[in-house]
C-alpha positions as CSV (number, residue, x, y, z in Angstrom):
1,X,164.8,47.1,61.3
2,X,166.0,50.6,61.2
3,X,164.3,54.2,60.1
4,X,161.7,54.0,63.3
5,X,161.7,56.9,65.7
6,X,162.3,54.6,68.6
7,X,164.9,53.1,71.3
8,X,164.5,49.5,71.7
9,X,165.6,48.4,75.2
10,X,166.0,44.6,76.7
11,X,165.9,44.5,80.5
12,X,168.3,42.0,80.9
13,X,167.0,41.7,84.6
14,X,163.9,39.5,83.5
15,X,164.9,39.4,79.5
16,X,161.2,41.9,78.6
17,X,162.0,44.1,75.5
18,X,160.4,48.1,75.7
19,X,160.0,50.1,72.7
20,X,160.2,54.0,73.6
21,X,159.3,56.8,70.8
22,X,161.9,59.0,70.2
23,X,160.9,62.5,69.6
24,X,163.5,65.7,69.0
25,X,166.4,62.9,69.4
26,X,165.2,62.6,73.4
27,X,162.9,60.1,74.8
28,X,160.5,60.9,77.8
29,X,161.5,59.8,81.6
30,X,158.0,59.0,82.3
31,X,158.4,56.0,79.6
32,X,161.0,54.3,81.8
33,X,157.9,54.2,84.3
34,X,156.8,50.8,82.3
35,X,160.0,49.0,82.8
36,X,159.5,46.8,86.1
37,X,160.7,43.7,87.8
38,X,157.6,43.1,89.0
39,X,153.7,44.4,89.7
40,X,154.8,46.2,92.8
41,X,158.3,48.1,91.4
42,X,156.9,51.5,90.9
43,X,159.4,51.6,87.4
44,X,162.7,52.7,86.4
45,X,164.1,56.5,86.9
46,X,166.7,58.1,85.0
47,X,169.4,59.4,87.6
48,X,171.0,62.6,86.8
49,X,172.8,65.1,89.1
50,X,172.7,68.5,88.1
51,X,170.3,67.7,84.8
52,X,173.8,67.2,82.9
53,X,171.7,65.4,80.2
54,X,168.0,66.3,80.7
55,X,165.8,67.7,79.4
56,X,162.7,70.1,81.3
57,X,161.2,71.7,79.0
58,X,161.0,72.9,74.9
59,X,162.2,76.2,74.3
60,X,161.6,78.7,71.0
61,X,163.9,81.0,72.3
62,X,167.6,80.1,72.5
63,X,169.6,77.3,70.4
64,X,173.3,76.7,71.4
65,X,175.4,74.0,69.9
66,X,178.2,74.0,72.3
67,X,180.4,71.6,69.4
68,X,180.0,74.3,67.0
69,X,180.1,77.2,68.9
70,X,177.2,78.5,68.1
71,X,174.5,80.9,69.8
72,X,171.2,82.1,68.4
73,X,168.4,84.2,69.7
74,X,165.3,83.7,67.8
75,X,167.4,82.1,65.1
76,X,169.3,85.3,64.7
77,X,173.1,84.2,65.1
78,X,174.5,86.5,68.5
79,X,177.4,87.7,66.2
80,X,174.8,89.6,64.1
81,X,173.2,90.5,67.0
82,X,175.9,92.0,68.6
83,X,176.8,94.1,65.7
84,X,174.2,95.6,64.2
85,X,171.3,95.6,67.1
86,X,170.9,96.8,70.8
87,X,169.9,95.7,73.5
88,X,166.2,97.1,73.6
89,X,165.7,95.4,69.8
90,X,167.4,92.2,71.3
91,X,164.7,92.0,74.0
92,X,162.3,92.5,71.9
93,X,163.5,89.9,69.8
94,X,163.4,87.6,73.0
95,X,160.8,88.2,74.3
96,X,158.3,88.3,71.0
97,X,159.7,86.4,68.8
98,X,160.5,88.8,66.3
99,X,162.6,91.6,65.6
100,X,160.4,95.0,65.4
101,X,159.8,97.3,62.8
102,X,160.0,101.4,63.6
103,X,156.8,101.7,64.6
104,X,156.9,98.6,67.3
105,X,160.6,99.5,67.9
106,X,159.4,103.0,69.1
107,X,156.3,101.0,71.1
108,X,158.5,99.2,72.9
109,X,161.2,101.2,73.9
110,X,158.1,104.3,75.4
111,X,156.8,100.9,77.6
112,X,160.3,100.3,79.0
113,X,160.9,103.8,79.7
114,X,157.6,104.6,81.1
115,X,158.6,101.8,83.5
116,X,162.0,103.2,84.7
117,X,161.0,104.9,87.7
118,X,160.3,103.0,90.9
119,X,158.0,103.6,93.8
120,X,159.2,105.8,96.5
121,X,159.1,102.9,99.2
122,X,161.4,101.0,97.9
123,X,163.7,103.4,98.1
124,X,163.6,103.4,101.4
125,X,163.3,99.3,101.9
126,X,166.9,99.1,100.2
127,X,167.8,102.0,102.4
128,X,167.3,98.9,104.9
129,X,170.5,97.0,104.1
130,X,174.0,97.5,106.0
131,X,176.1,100.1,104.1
132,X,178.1,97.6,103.0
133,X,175.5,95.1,101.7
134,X,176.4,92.9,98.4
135,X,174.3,95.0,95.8
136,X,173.5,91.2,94.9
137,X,171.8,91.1,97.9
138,X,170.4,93.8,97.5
139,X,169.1,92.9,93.9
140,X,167.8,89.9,95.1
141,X,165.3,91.1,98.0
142,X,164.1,94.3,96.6
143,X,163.1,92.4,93.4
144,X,161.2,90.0,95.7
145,X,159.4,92.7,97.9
146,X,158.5,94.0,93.9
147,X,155.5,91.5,94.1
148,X,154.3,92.9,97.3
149,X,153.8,96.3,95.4
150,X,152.2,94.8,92.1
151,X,149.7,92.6,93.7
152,X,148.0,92.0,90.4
153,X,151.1,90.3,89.3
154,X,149.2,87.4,90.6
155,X,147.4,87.2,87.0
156,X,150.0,85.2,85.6
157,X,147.5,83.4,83.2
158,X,146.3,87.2,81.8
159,X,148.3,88.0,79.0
160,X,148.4,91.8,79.2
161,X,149.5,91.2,82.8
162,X,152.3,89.1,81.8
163,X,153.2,92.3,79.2
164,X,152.8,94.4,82.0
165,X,155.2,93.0,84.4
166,X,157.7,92.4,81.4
167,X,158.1,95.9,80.7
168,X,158.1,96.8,84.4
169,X,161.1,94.4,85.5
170,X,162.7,95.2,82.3
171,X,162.5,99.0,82.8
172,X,163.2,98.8,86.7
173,X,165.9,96.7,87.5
174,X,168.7,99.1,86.2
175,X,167.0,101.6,88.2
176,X,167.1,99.1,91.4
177,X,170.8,98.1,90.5
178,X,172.3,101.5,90.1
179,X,170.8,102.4,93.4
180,X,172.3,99.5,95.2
181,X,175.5,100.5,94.0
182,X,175.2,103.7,95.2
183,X,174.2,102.7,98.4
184,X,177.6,100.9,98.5
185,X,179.4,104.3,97.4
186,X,177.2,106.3,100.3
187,X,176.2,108.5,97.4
188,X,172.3,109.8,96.8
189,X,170.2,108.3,94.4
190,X,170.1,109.5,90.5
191,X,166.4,108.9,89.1
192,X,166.1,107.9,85.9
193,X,166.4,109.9,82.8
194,X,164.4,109.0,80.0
195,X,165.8,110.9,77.1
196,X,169.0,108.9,77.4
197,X,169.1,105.3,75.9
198,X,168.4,102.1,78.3
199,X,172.3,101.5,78.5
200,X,173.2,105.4,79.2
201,X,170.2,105.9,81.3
202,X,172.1,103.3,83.9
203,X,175.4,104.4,83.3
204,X,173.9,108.0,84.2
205,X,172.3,106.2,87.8
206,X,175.2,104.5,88.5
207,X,177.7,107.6,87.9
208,X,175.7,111.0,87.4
209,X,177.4,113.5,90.3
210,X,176.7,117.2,90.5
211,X,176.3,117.6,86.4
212,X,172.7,119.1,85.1
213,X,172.7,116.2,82.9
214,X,174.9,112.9,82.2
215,X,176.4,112.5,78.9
216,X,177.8,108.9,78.6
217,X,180.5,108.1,76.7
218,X,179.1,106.6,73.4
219,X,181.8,104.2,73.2
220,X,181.9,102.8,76.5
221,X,177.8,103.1,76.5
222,X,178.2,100.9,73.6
223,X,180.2,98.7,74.9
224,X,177.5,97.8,77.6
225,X,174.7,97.6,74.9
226,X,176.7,95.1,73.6
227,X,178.0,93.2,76.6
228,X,173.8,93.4,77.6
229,X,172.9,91.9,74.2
230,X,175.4,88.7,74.9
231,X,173.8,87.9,78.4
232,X,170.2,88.6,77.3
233,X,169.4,84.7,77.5
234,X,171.0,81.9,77.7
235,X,169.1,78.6,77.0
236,X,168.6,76.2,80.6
237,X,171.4,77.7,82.3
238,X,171.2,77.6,86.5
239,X,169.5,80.9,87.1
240,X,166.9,80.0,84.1
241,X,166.4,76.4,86.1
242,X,165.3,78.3,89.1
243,X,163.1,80.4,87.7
244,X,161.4,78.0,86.2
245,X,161.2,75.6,88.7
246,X,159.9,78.1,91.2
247,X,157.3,79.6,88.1
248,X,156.0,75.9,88.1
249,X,154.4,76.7,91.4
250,X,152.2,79.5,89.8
251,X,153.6,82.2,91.8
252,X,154.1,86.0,90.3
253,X,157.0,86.5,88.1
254,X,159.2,88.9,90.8
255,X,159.2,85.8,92.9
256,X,160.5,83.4,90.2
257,X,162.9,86.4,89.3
258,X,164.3,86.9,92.6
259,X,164.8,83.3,92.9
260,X,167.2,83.4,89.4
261,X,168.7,86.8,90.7
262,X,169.6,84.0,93.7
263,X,170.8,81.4,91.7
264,X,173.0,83.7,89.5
265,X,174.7,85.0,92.6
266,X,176.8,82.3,93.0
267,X,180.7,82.1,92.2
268,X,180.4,79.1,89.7
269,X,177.4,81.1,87.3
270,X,176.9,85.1,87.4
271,X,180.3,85.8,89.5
272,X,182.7,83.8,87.5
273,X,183.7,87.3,86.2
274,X,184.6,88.2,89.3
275,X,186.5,85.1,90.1
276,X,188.6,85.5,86.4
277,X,189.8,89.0,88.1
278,X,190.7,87.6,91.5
279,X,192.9,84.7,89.5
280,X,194.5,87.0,86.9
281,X,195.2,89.8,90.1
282,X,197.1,87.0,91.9
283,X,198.6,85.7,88.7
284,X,200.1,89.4,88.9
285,X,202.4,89.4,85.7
286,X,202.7,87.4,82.3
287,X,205.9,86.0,83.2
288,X,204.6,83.8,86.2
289,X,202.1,83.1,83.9
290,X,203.6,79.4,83.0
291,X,204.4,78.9,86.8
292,X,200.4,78.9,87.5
293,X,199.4,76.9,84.1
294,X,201.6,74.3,85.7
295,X,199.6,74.5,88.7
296,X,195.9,74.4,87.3
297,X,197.0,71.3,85.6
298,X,198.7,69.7,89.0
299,X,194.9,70.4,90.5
300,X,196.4,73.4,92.4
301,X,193.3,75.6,92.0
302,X,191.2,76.1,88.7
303,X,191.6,78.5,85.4
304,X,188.9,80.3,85.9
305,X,187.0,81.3,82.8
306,X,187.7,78.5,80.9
307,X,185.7,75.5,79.6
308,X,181.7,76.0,80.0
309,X,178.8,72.9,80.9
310,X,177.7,73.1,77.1
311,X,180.5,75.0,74.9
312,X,183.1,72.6,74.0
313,X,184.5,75.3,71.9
314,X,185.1,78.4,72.3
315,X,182.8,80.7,73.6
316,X,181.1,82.6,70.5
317,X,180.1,85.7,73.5
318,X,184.1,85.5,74.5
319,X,185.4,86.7,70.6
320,X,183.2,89.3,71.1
321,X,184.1,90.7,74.1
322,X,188.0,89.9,73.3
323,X,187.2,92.6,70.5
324,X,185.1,95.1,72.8
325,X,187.9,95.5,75.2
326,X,190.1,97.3,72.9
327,X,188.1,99.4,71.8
328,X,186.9,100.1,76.0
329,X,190.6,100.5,76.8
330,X,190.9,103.1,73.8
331,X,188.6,105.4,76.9
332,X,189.5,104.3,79.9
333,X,192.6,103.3,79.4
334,X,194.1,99.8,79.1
335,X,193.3,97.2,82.0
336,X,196.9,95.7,82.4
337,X,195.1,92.3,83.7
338,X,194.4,92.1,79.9
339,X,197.7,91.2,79.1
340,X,197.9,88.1,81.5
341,X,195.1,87.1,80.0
342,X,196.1,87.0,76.8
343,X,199.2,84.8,77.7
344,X,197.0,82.5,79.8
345,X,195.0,82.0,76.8
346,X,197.7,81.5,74.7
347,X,199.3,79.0,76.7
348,X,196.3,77.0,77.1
349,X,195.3,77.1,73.7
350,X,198.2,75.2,72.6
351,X,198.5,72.6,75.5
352,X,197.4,69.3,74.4
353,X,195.9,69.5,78.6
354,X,193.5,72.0,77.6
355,X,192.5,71.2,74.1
356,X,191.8,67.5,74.9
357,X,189.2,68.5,77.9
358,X,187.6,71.1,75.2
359,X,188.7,74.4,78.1
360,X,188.3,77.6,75.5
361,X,187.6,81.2,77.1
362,X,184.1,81.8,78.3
363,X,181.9,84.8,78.3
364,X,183.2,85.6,81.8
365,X,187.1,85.3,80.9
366,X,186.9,89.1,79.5
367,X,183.9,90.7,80.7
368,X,185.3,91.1,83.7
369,X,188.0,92.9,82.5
370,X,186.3,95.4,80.7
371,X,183.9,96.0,83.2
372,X,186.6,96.7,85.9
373,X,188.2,98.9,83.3
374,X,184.9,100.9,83.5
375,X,185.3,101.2,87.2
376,X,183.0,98.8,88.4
377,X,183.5,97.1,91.3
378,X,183.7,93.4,91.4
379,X,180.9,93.4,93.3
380,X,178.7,94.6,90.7
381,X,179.7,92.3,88.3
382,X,177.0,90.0,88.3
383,X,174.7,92.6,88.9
384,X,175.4,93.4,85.0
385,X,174.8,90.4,84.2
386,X,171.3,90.2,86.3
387,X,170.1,93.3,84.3
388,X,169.8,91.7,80.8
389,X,169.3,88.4,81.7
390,X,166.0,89.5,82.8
391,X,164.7,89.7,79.2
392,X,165.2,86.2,78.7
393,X,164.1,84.8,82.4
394,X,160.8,87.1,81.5
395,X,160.9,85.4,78.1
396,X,161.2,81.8,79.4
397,X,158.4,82.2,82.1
398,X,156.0,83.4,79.8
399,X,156.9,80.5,77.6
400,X,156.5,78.1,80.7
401,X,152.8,79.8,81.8
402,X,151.4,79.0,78.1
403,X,153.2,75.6,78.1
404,X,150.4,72.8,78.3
405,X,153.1,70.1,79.8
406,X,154.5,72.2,82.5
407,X,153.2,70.9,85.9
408,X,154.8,72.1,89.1
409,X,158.4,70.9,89.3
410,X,158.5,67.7,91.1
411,X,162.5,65.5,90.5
412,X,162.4,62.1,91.9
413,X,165.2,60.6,94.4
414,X,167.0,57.6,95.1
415,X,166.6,57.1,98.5
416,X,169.7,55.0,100.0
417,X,169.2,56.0,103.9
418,X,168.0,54.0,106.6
419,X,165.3,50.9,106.0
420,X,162.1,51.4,108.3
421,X,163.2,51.2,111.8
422,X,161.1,52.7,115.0
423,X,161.4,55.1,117.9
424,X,163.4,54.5,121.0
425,X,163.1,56.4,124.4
426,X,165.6,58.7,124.7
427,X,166.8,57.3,128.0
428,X,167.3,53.7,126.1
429,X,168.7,54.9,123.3
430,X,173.2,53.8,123.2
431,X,175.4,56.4,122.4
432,X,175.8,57.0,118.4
433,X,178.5,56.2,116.3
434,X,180.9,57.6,114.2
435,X,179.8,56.8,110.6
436,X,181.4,57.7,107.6
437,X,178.2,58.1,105.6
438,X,176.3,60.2,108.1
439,X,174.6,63.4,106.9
440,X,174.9,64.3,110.3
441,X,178.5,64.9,109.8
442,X,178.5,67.3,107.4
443,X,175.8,69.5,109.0
């Protein structure tokens, strides 16, 4: 019989048939719970490293279809998005569902701004760090010592708390990231200036010397509203798996946020821009170019900034930023990494190696570029990508607080260590072995 909304399944270890419903084209784990050898089998799990095809939760706020290409916030395709909004609107967007009108528009943007400045303490806690501290590092701790300072964060089920601490992270983590980076340049701190937009009120912390007041380029402020607008959200991605996991537990929204800041430091999610630069800077020129395509596909290292975990096309965020660059290098003066880039692309794109694994350009195979154009230091590139992403982490806890299924985050494990076995003296005990499989090898 077909047209039922159901998997049938035959365990062909004792020959019992299982009907499971099947809802949004997935089926629940907790169903496989009924499909036993016997009484005492506690059920069958679903094993899968690094949630490859699993899904935690259900989300209103991002769709991708990697196949197609496509990106949507809110239903609002990121190409539109990117042309005719900014990034203020686009949180808005995330965070409430809807784009605003004028008057909610104009709301929203006093909240953020009110929000800007940051309490005279933690000035001094990030004055803590080594001089040359990661401003990752930096990111990540100050943002955690945030919830020490808004204790009443704690009201996580209060809805005009949640608002609260959505315009304060929103409106203070520029502020917190152009500091660290100018503790890294051993220059003083620039407060915030409210009468600039949220894009140019950074760029003015970040780069604001002995001028009465910053006036940032429109084009390469721009530029960054844009580049804000394409890392706003991104569906389950690693950093938005850690803040939900650790926002199961209950705890205050800095917590959860410093645990994504955490998550998105790493060199395979927020500094694969980073890693793009260091490739295309030992690349060096387009004509060895070839030379290291021949290499990536030997397994000699990894194209960086190719192929994603759910694009199998190209990157809709990458054709944007391939466009922004230009128009960035038109001020600042062209990046000659872009050329290499171009030709790597080029290469690949026609290489039946590439094409048959699905490897297209990814957001971070550009953005990198541009920013470096802009004079930021690698360092700081997934700092630029922490600062929007925290509209959609804020988005996505508040969606996991008001979710009725969302219990603390608990994964199963397949245990395959040691059977029961019981304590010897340690005078008795023979001298270990050398075993392949030990853990204790690789600690």
């Amino acid at each position: 019989m077909t047209g039922r909304n159901t998997l049938t399944i035959i365990d062909n270890r004792t020959g019992k048939q299982y009907e499971i419903p099947i809802e949004h084209n997935a089926i629940r784990a907790a169903d496989l719970k009924q499909i036993k050898v016997n009484d005492e089998d506690p059920g069958l799990l679903s094993y899968d490293p690094a949630l490859t095809n699993t899904a935690t939760c259900k989300s209103r706020i991002t769709f991708i279809d990697g196949e197609k290409g496509i990106l949507r916030y809110r239903g609002y395709p990121i190409e539109e998005l990117a042309e005719k909004s900014n990034y203020l609107e686009t949180a808005y967007l995330i965070v409430k569902g809807e784009l605003p009108d004028v008057k909610h528009f104009a709301a929203w943007r006093q909240n953020i701004t009110n929000h800007t400045m940051v309490h005279e303490n933690i000035k001094t806690f990030i004055e803590g760090f080594r001089y040359d501290a990661h401003p990752m590092g930096i990111l990540v701790g100050t943002i955690g010592a945030m919830s020490t300072f808004y204790p009443d964060a704690k009201n996580i089920h209060d809805l005009e708390s949640r608002r609260l601490q959505t315009r304060r992270l929103i409106g203070k983590i520029p502020t917190i990231a152009a500091w660290a980076y100018r503790k890294m340049r051993g220059l003083p701190y620039v407060y915030p200036d409210n009468d600039l937009s949220y894009t140019g009120n950074f760029m003015s912390m970040l780069w604001k010397m002995t001028e009465l007041k910053y006036k940032p380029d429109p084009v390469l402020e721009r530029a960054l509203d844009v580049l804000f607008i394409l890392h706003a959200d991104h569906e389950q991605n690693c950093s938005t798996n850690a803040l939900r996991s650790v926002a199961s537990s209950q705890v205050d929204p800095y917590s959860a946020v410093a645990a994504a800041v955490a998550a998105l430091y790493g060199p395979l999610h927020g500094g694969a821009n980073e890693a793009v630069i260091r490739m295309l800077m030992e690349i060096g020129s387009v004509s060895r170019v070839p030379e290291y395509i021949k290499k990536f596909k030997s397994g000699e290292g990894r194209l960086m900034g190719f192929g994603h975990r759910v694009y199998k096309n190209y990157d809709p965020r990458a054709k944007i930023i391939k466009k922004i660059a230009y128009e960035v290098f038109e001020v600042t003066g062209k990046n000659p990494l872009i050329d290499i880039a171009l030709e790597l692309e080029r290469i690949a794109l026609q290489d039946d190696y590439f094409i048959s694994r699905k490897l297209y350009p990814n957001v971070d195979f550009y953005s990198g570029i541009i920013y470096q154009a802009m004079g930021f230091p690698v360092t700081m590139f997934p700092v630029l990508f922490a600062i929007p992403r925290t509209a959609g982490w804020m988005a996505q806890w508040a969606e996991l607080v008001r979710d009725p299924e969302q219990k603390i985050t608990r994964p199963r494990q397949i245990y395959i260590g040691e059977p029961e076995r019981h304590y010897i003296p340690i005078e008795e005990r023979p001298e270990p072995t050398q075993r392949e499989d030990a853990v204790s090898e690789a600690i």
